[in-house]
C-alpha positions as YAML, in Angstrom:
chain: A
units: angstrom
residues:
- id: 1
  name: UNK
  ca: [99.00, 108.45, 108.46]
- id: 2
  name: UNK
  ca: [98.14, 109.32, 111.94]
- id: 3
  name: UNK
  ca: [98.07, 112.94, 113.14]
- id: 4
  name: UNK
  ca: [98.98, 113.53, 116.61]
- id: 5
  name: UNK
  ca: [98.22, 116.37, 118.83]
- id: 6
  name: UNK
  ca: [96.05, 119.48, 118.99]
- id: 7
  name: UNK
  ca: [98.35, 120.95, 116.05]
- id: 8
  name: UNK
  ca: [97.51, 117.43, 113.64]
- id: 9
  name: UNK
  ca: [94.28, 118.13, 114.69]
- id: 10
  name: UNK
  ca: [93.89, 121.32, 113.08]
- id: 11
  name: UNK
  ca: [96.05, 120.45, 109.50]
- id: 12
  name: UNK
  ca: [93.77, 117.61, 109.22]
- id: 13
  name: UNK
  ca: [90.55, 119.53, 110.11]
- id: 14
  name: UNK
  ca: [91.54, 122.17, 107.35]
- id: 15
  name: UNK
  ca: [93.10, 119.62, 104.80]
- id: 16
  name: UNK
  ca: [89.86, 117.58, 104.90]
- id: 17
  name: UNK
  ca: [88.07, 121.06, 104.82]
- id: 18
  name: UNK
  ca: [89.82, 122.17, 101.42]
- id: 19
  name: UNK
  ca: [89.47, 118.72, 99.76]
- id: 20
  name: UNK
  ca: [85.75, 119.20, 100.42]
- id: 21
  name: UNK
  ca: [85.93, 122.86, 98.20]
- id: 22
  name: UNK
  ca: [85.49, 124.40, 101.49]
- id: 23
  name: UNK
  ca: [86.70, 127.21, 101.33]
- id: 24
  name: UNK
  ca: [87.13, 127.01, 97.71]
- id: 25
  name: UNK
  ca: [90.04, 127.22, 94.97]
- id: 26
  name: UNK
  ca: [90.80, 131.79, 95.04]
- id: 27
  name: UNK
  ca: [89.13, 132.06, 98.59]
- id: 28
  name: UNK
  ca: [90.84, 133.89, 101.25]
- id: 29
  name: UNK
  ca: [91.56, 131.36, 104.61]
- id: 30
  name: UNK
  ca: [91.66, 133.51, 107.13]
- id: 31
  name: UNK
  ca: [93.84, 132.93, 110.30]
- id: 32
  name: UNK
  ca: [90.93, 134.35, 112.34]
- id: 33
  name: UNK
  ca: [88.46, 131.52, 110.42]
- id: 34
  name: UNK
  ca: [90.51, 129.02, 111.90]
- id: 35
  name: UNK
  ca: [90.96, 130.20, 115.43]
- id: 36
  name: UNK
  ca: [87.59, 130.13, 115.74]
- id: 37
  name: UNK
  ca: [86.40, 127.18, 114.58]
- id: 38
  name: UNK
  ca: [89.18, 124.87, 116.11]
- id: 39
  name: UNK
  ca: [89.18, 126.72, 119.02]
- id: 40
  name: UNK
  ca: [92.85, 127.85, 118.87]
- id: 41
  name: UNK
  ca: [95.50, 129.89, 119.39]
- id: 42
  name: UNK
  ca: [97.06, 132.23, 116.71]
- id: 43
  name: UNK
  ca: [100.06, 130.63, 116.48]
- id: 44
  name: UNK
  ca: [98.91, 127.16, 116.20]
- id: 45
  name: UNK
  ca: [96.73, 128.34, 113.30]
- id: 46
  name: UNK
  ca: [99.80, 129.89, 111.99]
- id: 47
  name: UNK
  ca: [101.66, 127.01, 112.26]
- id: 48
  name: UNK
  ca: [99.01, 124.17, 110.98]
- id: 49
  name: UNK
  ca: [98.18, 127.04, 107.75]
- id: 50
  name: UNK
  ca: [102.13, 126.55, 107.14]
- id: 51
  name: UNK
  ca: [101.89, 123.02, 106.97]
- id: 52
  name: UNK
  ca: [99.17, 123.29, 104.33]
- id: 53
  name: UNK
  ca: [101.50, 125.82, 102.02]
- id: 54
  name: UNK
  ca: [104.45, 123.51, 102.58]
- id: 55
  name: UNK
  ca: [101.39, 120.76, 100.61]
- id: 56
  name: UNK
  ca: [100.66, 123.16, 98.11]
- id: 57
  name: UNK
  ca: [96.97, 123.35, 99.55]
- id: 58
  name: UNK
  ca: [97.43, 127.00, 99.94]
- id: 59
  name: UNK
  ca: [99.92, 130.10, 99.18]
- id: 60
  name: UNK
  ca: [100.46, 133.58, 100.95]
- id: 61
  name: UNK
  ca: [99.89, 136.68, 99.00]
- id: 62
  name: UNK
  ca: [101.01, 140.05, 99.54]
- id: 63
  name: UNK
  ca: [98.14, 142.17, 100.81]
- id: 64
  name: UNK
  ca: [95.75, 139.26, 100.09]
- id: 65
  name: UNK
  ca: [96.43, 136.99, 102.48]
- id: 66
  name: UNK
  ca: [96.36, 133.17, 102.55]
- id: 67
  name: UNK
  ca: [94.38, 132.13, 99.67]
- id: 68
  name: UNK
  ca: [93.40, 128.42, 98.63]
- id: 69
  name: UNK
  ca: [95.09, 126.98, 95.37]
- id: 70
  name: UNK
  ca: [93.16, 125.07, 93.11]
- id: 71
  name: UNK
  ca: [93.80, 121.34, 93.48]
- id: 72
  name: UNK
  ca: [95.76, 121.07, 90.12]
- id: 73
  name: UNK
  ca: [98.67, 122.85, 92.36]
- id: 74
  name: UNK
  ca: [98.32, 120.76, 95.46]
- id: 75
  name: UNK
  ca: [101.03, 118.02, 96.14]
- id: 76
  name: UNK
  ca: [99.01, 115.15, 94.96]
- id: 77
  name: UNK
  ca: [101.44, 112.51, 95.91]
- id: 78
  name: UNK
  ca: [101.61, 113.83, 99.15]
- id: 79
  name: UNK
  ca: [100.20, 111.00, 101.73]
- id: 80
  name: UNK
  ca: [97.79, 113.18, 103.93]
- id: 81
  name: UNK
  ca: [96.54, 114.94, 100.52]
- id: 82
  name: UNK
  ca: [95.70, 112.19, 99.15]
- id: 83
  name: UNK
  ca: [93.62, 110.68, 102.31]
- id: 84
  name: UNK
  ca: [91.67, 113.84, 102.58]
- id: 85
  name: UNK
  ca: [90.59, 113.57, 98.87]
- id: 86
  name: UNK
  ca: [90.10, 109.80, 99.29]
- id: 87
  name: UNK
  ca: [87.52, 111.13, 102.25]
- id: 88
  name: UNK
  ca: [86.14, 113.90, 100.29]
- id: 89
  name: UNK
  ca: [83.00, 113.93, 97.84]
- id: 90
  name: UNK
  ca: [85.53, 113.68, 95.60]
- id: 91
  name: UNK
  ca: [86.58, 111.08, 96.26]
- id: 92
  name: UNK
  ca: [85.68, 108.83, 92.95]
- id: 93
  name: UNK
  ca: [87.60, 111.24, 90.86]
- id: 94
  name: UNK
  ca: [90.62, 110.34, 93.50]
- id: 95
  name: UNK
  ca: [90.74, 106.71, 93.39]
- id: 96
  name: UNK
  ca: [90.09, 106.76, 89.54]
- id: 97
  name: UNK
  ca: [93.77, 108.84, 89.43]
- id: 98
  name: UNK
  ca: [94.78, 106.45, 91.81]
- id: 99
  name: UNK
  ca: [93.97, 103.57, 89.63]
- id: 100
  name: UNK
  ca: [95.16, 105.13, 86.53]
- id: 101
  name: UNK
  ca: [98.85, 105.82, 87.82]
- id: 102
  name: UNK
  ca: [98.97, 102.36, 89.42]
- id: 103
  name: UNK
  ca: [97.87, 100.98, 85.80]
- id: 104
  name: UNK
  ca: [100.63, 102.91, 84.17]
- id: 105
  name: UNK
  ca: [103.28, 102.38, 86.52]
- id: 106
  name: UNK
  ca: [103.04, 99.06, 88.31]
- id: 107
  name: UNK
  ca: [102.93, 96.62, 84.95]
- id: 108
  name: UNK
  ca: [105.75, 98.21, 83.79]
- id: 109
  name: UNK
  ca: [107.45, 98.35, 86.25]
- id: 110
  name: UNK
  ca: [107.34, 94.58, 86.54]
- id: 111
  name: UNK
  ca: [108.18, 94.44, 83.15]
- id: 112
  name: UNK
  ca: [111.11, 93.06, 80.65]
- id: 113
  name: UNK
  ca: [111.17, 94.54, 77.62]
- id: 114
  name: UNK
  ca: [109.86, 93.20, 74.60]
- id: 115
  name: UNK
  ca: [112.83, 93.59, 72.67]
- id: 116
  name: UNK
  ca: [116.86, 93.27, 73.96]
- id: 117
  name: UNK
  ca: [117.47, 96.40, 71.49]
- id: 118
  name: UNK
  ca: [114.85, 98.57, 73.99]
- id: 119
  name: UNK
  ca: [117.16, 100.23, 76.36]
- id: 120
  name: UNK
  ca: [118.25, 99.15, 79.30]
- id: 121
  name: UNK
  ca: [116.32, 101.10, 81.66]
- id: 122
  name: UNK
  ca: [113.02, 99.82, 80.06]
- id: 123
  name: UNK
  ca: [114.24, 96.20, 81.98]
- id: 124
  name: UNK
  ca: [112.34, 96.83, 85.06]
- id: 125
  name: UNK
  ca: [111.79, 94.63, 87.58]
- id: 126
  name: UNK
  ca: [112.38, 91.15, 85.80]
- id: 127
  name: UNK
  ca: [115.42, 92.12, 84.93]
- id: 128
  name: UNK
  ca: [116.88, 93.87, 87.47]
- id: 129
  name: UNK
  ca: [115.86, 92.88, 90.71]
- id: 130
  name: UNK
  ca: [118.12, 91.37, 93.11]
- id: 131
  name: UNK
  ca: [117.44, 87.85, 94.22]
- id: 132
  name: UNK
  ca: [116.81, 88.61, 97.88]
- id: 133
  name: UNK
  ca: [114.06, 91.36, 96.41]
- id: 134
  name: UNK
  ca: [112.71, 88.23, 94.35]
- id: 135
  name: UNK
  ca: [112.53, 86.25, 97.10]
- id: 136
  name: UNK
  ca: [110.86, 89.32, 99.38]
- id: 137
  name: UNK
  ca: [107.81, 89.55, 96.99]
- id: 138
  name: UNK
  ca: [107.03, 85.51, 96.70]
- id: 139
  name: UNK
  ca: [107.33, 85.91, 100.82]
- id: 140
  name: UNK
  ca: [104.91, 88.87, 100.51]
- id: 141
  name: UNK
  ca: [102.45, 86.48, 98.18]
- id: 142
  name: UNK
  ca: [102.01, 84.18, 99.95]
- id: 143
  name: UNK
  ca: [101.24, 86.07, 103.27]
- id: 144
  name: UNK
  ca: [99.01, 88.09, 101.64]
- id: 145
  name: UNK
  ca: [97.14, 84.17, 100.19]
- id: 146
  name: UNK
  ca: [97.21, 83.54, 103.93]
- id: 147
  name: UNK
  ca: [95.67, 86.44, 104.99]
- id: 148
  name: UNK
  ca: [92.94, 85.89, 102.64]
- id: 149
  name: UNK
  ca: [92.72, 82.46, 103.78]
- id: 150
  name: UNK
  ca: [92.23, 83.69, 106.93]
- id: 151
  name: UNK
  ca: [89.95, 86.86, 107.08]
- id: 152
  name: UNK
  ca: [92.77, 88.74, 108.07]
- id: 153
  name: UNK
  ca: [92.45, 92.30, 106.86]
- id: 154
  name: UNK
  ca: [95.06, 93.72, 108.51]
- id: 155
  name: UNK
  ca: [97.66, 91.30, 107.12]
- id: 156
  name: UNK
  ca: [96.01, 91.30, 103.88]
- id: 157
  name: UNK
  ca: [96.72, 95.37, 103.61]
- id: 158
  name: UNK
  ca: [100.29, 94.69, 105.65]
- id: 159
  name: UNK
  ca: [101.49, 92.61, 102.98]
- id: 160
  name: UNK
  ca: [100.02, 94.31, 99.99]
- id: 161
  name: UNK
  ca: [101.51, 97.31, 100.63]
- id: 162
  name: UNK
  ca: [104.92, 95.41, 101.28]
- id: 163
  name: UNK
  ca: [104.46, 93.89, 98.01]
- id: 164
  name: UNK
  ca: [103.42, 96.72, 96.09]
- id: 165
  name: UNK
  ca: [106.95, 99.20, 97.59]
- id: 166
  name: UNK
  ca: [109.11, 96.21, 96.79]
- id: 167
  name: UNK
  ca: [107.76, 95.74, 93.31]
- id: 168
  name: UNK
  ca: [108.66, 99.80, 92.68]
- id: 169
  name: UNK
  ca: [111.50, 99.66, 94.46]
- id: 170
  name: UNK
  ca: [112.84, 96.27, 92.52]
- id: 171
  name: UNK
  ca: [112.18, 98.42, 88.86]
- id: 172
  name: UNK
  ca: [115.56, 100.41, 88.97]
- id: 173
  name: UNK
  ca: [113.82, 103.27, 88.49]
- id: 174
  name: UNK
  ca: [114.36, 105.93, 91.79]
- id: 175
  name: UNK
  ca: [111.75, 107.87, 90.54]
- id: 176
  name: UNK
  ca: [108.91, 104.74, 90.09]
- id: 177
  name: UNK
  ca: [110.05, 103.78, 93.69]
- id: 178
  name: UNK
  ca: [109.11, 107.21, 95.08]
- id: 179
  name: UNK
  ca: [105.34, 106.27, 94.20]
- id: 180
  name: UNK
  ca: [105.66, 103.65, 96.38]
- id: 181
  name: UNK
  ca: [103.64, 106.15, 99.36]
- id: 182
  name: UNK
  ca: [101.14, 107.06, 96.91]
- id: 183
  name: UNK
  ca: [100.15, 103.39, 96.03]
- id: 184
  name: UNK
  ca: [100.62, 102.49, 99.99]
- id: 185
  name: UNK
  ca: [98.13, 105.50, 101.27]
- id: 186
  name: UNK
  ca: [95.32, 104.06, 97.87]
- id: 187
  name: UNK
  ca: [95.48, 101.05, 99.53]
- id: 188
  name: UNK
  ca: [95.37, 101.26, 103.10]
- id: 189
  name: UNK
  ca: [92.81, 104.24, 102.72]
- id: 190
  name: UNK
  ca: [90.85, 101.27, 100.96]
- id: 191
  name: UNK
  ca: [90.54, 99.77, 103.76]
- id: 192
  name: UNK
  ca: [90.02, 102.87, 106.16]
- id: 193
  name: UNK
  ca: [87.22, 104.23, 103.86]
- id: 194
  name: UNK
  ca: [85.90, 101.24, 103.83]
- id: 195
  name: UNK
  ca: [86.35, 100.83, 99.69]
- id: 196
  name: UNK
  ca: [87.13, 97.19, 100.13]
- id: 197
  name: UNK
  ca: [84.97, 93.88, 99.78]
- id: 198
  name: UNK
  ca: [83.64, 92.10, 102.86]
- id: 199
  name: UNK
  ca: [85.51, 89.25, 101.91]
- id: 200
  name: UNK
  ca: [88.75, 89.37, 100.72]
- id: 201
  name: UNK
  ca: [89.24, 88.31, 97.69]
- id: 202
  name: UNK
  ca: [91.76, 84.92, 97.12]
- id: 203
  name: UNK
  ca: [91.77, 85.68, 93.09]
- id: 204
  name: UNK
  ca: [93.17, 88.72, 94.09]
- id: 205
  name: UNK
  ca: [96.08, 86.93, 96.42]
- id: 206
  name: UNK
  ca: [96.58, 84.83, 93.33]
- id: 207
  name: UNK
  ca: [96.87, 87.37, 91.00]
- id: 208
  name: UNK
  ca: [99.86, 88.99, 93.32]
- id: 209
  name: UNK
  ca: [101.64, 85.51, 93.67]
- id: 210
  name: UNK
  ca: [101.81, 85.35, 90.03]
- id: 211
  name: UNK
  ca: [103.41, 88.65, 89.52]
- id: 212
  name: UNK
  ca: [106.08, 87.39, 91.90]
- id: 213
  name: UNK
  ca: [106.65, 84.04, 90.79]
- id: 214
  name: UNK
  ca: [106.96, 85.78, 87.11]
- id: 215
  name: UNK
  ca: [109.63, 88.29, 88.43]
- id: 216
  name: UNK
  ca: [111.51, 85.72, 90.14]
- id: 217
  name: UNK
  ca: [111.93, 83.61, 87.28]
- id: 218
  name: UNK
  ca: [112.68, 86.76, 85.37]
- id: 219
  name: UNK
  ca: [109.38, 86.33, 82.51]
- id: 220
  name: UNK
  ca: [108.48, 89.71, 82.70]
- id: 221
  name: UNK
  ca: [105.75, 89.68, 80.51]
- id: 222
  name: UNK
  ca: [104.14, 87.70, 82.46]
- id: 223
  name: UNK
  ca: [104.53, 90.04, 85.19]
- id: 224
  name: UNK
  ca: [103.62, 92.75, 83.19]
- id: 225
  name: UNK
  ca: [99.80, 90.87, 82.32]
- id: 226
  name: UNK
  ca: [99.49, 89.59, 86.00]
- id: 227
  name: UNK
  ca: [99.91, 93.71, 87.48]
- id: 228
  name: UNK
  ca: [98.10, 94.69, 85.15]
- id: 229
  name: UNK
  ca: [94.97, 92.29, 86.06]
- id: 230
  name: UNK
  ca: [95.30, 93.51, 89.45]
- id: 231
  name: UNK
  ca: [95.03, 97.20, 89.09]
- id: 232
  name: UNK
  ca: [92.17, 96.27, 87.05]
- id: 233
  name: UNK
  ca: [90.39, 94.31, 89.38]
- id: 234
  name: UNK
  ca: [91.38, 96.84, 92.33]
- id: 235
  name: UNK
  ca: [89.64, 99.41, 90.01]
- id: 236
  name: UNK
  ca: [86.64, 97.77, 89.52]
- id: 237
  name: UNK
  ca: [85.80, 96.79, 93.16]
- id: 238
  name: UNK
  ca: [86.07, 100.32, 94.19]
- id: 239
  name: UNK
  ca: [84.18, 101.94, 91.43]
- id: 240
  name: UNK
  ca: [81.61, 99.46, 92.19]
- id: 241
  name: UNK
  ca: [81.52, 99.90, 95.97]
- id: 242
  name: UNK
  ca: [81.40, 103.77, 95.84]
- id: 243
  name: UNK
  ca: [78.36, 103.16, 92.71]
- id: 244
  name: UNK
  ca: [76.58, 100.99, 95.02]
- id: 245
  name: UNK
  ca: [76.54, 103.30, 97.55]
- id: 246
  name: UNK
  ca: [78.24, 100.78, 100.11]
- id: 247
  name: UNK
  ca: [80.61, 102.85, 101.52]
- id: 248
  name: UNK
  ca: [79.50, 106.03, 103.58]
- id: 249
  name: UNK
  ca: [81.03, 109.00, 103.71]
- id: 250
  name: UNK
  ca: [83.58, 109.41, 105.70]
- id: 251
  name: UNK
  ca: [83.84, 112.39, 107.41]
...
C-alpha cells in the first residue's frame, strides 16, 4: 500500500518505528518526539498518532498520554501493519503467522467436505462457487504459468493475488473472504522485501492451476491437497531466504 504525502510519511515512519520495538510495548510516544524527528507540525503529528490508535498500534490515556500497545492488541490484519512487521526484525515471526493462517484457511477453503452429512457451510469453494468464479481462477492459472514462463514478476504477483481473493471469496464464507488483504499484502510484500526466489518458480504455477482445475470440476479434495502444497512450499522458500541471509533488511 502506498502512502502519499507528508502526513503518510509520518504514519509510516512511526508504524515501521513501533514494529521495530521502538519505542516499546508501555512507552509513552510523545507528540513532541514526533515533531521533532519528522520535522512537523503539531497537528500533523496529531493527526498521523490518530491513525496509529485507529490500528491499534497505540491508545490515549488519561494523564499518561499516548502510550504504545503491545503487538498482541495491534490490528494484525490490517494491510500497513502487517508490511511494517514484514519490514521489521521481526519479521520471521510475521511471515511464519502469515503462513500459518494461509495453511489453515486457504485448503479449506477450497475444500468439499468429506462427508454429505458435514454441514453445509463446511462445502467451501468446490461446492459453492459460481461457474464464472470457476472459470476466473483457471484464467488466473494460467496467467500466473505465463508469467513464470516469462520472468514476469509483476504478473506473477498480479495474478497470484487475483487467484488467491477469488479462491476466499468463492468459499461462501464472508468472513474467510475478508482475509483476502491479509494474504494479498504476504504476498506482494514477498516480493517488495525481496522474500521471493530469483526465478520464479513453474512448480509453483502448477501447483495453483491444479487447485483451479480441482474447484472447477468440483473435487475438492483435491483442491484441498493442491492449497495446501502451496502454502507449504510458499513457507519454505521464505524461511529459507530470510535463514540464508538473502534478503536484507529493509528499512
Amino acid at each position: 500500500m502506498k502512502l502519499h504525502g507528508l502526513h503518510g510519511q509520518v504514519v509510516d515512519g512511526l508504524g515501521r518505528a513501533l514494529a521495530a520495538g521502538e519505542p516499546g510495548a508501555g512507552e509513552v510516544l510523545r507528540l513532541e518526539d514526533v515533531q521533532e524527528r519528522f520535522g512537523v507540525s503539531r497537528t500533523v503529528a496529531r493527526e498521523a498518532v490518530r491513525v496509529l490508535e485507529a490500528k491499534r498500534l497505540v491508545a490515549s490515556r488519561p494523564r499518561v498520554g499516548v502510550t504504545v500497545r503491545p503487538m498482541s492488541a495491534w490490528n494484525l490484519y490490517d494491510r500497513q501493519v502487517i508490511r511494517w512487521r514484514l519490514a521489521s526484525p521481526g519479521r520471521e515471526a510475521q511471515s511464519r503467522e502469515l503462513a500459518e493462517l494461509r495453511a489453515a484457511v486457504e485448503p479449506a477453503a477450497a475444500a468439499l467436505p468429506a462427508a454429505a452429512a458435514l454441514p453445509a457451510a463446511a462445502a467451501l469453494a468446490a461446492a459453492h462457487a459460481p461457474p464464472e468464479a470457476r472459470r476466473q481462477l483457471v484464467a488466473h492459472a494460467h496467467a500466473l504459468t505465463a508469467a513464470a514462463r516469462d520472468g514476469d514478476g509483476e504478473g506473477f504477483v498480479a495474478a497470484d493475488t487475483a487467484s488467491h481473493r477469488v479462491l476466499l471469496a468463492a468459499s461462501g464464507n464472508g468472513m474467510f473472504a475478508q482475509l483476502a488483504e491479509a494474504t494479498e499484502e504476504l504476498l506482494r510484500s514477498r516480493r517488495d522485501l525481496l522474500l521471493m526466489p530469483e526465478r520464479l518458480d513453474g512448480p509453483a504455477a502448477r501447483r495453483h492451476l491444479d487447485v483451479a482445475e480441482a474447484v472447477a470440476a468440483g473435487r475438492g479434495e483435491d483442491a484441498a491437497r493442491a492449497a495446501g502444497s502451496i502454502v507449504a512450499a510458499a513457507r519454505a522458500e521464505v524461511e529459507h531466504i530470510l535463514r540464508s541471509g538473502a534478503c536484507p533488511l529493509v528499512t
